[in-house]
C-alpha positions as CSV (number, residue, x, y, z in Angstrom):
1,X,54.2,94.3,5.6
2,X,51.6,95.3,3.4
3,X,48.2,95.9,4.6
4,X,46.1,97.7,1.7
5,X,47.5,96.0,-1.8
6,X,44.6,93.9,-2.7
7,X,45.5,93.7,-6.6
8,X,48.6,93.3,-8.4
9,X,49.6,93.4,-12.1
10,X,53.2,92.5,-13.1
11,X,51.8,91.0,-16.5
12,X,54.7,91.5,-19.1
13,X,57.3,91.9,-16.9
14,X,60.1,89.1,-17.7
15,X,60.8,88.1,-14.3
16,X,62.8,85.2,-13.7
17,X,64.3,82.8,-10.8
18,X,65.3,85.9,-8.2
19,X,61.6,87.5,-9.1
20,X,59.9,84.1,-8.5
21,X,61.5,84.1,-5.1
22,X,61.3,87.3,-4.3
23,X,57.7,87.2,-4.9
24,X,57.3,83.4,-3.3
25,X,58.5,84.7,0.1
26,X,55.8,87.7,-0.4
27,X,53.1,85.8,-1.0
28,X,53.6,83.2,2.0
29,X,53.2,86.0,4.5
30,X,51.3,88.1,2.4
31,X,47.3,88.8,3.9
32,X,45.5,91.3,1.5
33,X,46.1,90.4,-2.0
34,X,43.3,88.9,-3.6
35,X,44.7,89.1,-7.3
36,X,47.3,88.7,-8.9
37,X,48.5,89.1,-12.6
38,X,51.3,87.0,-13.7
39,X,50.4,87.1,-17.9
40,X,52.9,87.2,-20.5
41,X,56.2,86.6,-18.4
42,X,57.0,83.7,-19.5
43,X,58.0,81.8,-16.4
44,X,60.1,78.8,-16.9
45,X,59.2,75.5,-14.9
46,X,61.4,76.3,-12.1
47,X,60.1,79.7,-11.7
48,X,56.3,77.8,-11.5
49,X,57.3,75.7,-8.9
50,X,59.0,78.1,-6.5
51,X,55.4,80.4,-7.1
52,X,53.8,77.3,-6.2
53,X,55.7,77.0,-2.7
54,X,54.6,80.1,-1.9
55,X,51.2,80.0,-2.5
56,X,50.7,77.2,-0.7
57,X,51.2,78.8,2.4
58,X,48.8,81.9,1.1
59,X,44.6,81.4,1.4
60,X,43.6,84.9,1.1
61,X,44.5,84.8,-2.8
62,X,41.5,84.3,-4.9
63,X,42.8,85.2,-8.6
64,X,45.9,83.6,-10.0
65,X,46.6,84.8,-13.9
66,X,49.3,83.3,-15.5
67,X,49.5,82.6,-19.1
């Protein structure tokens, strides 16, 4: 598990329904990261809603970018 990672940019990186949950299960058992940058990926609706599952089970994150 990750204990240092406090900021994370994967702006711009195309990531789609595997990335989303990959990154969903992360973030409900993540502790550190207080920022994240999801810009410019384009996530479809689904993709939104699985991120969205996993952060509600996060409360250390305190910057969500998405755009």
């Amino acid at each position: 598990m990750n204990r240092h990672l406090e900021k994370l940019d994967i702006s711009w990186n195309g990531f789609h329904i595997r990335g989303a949950l990959t990154l969903s299960k992360a973030l409900e058992i993540n502790t550190t990261l207080l920022d994240l940058n999801l810009s410019c990926n384009r996530l479809s609706d689904g993709c939104i809603q699985i991120l969205v599952n996993g952060l509600k089970k996060n409360s250390n994150l305190k910057v969500l970018r998405v755009s």
